[in-house]
N, C-alpha and C positions, 0 to 999 in steps of 0.2 A: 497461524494458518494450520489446519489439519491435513496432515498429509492424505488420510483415506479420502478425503474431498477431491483431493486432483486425480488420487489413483482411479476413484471410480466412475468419474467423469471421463478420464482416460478410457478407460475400459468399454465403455459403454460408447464411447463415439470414435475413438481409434482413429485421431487427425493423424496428417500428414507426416509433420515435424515436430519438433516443440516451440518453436516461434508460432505456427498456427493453433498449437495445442493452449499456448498463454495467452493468445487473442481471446481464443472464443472462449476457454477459461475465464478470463477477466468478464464475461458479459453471461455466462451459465454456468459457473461455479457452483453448485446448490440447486441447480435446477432438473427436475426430477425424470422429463424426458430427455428419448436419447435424438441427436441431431445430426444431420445429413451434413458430412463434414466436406462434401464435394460442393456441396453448393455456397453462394459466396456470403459472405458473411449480413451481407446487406437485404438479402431473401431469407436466409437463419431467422433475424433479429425480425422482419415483416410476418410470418409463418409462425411462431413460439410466442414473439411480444407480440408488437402488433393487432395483427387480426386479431387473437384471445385475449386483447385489452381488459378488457371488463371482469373475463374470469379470473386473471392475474389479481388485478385489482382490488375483487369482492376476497380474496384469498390474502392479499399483504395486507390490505388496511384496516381489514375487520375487525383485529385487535387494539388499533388505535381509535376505532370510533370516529373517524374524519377529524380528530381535534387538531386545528391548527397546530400547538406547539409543538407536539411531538410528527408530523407531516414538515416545520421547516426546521426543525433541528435536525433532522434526518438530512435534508433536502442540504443543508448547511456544511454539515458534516463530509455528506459525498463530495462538496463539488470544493471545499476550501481545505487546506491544512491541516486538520480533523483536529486542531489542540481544542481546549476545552474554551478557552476564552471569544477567540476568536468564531467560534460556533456560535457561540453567544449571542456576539456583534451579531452575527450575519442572521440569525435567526430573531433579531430582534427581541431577546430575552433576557433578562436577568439571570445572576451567578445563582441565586436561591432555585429559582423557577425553572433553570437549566438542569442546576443537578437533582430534582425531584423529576424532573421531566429524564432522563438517561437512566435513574435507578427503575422505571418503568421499562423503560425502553432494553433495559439487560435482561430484568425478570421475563421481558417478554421474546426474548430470543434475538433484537434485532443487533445491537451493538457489543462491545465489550470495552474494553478500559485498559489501556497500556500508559504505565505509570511513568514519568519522567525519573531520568537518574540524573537532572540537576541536582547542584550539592547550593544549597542558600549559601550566599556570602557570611561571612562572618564577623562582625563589630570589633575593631579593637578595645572601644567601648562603647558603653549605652549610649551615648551622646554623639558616638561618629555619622556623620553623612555623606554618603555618596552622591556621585551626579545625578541630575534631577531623574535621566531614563533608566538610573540601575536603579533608585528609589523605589519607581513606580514599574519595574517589573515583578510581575508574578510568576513564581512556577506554574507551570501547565499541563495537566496530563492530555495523554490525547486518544482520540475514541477509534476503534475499528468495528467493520460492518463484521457479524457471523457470516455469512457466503457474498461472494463477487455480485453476484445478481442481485439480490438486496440492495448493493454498492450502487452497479448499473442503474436500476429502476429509480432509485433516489436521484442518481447525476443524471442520467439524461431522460427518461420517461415521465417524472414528475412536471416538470417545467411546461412539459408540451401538452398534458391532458386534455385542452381543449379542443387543439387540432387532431387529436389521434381520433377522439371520439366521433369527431366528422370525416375521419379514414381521409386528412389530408395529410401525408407521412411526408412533406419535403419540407415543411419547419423542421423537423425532430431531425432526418440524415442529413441536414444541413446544417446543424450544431454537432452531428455526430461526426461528423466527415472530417469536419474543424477541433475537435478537443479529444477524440478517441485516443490516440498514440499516446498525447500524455495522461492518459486517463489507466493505459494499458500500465504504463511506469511502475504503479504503484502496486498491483498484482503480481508484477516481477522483482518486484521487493521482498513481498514477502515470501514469496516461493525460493529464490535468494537468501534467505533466513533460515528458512527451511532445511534448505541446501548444506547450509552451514550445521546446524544442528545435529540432523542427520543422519549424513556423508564427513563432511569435512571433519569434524570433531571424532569420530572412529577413528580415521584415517590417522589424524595425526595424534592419535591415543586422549586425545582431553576431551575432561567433565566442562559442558558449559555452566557456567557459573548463571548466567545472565545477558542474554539477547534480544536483539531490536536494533531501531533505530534510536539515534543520539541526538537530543537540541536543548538548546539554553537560549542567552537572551541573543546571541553572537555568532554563533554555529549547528548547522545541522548537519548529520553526518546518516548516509543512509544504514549502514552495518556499523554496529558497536557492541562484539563483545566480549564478556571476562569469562577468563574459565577460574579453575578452580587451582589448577598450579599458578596463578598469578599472573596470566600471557592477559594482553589486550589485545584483539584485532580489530581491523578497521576495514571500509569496504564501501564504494558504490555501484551502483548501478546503471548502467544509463539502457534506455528503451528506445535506443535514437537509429535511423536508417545509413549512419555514417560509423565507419568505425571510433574505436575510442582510440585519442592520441595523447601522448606525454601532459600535454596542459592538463590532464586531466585528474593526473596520479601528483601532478604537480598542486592542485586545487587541494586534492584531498593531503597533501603532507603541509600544505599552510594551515588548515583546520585543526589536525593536529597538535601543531605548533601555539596555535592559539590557546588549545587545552593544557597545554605544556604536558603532555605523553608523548610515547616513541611506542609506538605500536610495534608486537613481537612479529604480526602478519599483515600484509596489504591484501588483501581480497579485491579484483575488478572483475565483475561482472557485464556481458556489452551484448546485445541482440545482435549485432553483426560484428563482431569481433574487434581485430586492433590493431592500430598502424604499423608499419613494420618496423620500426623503431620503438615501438612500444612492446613488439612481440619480438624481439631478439633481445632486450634488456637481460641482461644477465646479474639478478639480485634476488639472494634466497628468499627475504622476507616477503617477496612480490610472488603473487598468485592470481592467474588469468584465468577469464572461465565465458563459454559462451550460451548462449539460449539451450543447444542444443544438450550440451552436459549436464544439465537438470533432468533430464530422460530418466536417470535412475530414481528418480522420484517417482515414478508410474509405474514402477516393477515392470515394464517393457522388457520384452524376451528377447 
């Protein structure tokens, strides 16, 4: 994530809080007008998308020439687990076809490529085999959109193009209504990352070595990273309307455990903060943070 991307979205439309600033963030990241942050998001998204359907449209897809594949690898991408295989499936494509189709797709501004720090198992010898699903897993990398609204337009404006075009918008806010929040998740991951890079790495004097998120065939972990004095941190997110409670921190030290690390730092990140027991915890390597503490990311005065 580019941090000038939020600052000058910030800037330029000067929301409320930073919970409304990562909403409409996740849906005009990249998007070149400035927008009426009084009004509600559901008039935003009809006024900007919507109505200028067509102009949007004649503007995102012109570089892909209407071709199917590069229209549902996109389309793929936005709405499933972005790894590289699983795009695949869901775009109906081949591993050949897919990654010819993405090295277009980068040259041309829409995705980028965040590599796995799976480490492949190791053969005691050539002849070893494992069970049949560690066999036939693959590493995976996995793909991000260049700005939030690219993101948006792929998850929810694609799917609906028939009815928008006949200006009937209550198919589209009524998938939107239903998958937004976790859709927002994943914008607050990386601005979360962001966070960490930074802010948090100043602060606590270290080079980040390597950041993102963590998965293999077993675990995903939303923050994973090394710095450079040899510290691992660890860290999720949640975008949820209920505070984050103990099960939570407890989830992510099973993950852990899995990888067999002992992370130097616990990072939790919560749109609406943390149960009280979870917020009176008294342990150094635990560190809370909520929507609003991203604020110094928009150089906010």
């Amino acid at each position: 994530m580019d941090r000038n991307l939020l600052r000058n979205f910030f800037q330029r439309n000067l929301p409320g809080d930073m919970e409304q600033c990562i909403e409409l963030f996740a849906i005009f990241g990249g998007y070149d007008e400035a927008i009426n942050t009084d009004e509600s998001v559901e008039l935003l998204i009809t006024h900007h998308i919507l109505e200028p359907f067509e102009t949007h449209r004649e503007d995102l897809l012109a570089p892909l020439r209407n071709d199917p594949l590069y229209l549902n690898l996109l389309h793929a991408v936005a709405v499933g687990d972005r790894r590289q295989g699983s795009a695949y499936r869901r775009a109906r494509i081949g591993k050949e076809r897919g990654a010819e189709a993405f090295e277009f797709l980068r040259f041309s501004g829409y995705l980028t490529l965040e590599r796995s720090r799976e480490i492949p198992l190791e053969r005691a010898h050539p002849k070893q085999r494992f069970k049949k699903e560690i066999e036939h897993h693959r590493i995976s990398h996995k793909y991000r959109f260049s700005t939030p609204f690219i993101r948006f337009w792929f998850a929810f404006v694609k799917p609906f193009i028939a009815s928008i075009s006949e200006r009937n918008y209550e198919p589209f806010f009524n998938h939107f209504h239903a998958h937004f929040n976790a859709f927002v998740g994943f914008t607050f991951e990386e601005l979360c990352d962001l966070y960490i890079r930074d802010v948090l790495a100043p602060k606590f004097k270290s080079d980040i070595l390597d950041s993102g998120s963590y998965w293999n065939r077993e675990v995903e972990i939303d923050l994973f990273c090394e710095t450079m004095e040899g510290e691992i941190w660890v860290g999720e997110c949640k975008w949820t309307n209920h505070k984050v409670n103990k099960k939570e921190l407890h989830k992510l030290e099973e993950k852990c455990t899995k990888l067999s690390i002992t992370p130097n730092k616990i990072l939790l990140f919560s749109k609406r903060g943390f149960s009280n027991e979870l917020r009176d915890m008294n342990d150094k390597q635990l560190y809370r943070f909520c929507a609003e503490d991203l604020s110094v990311l928009t150089n906010r005065l």
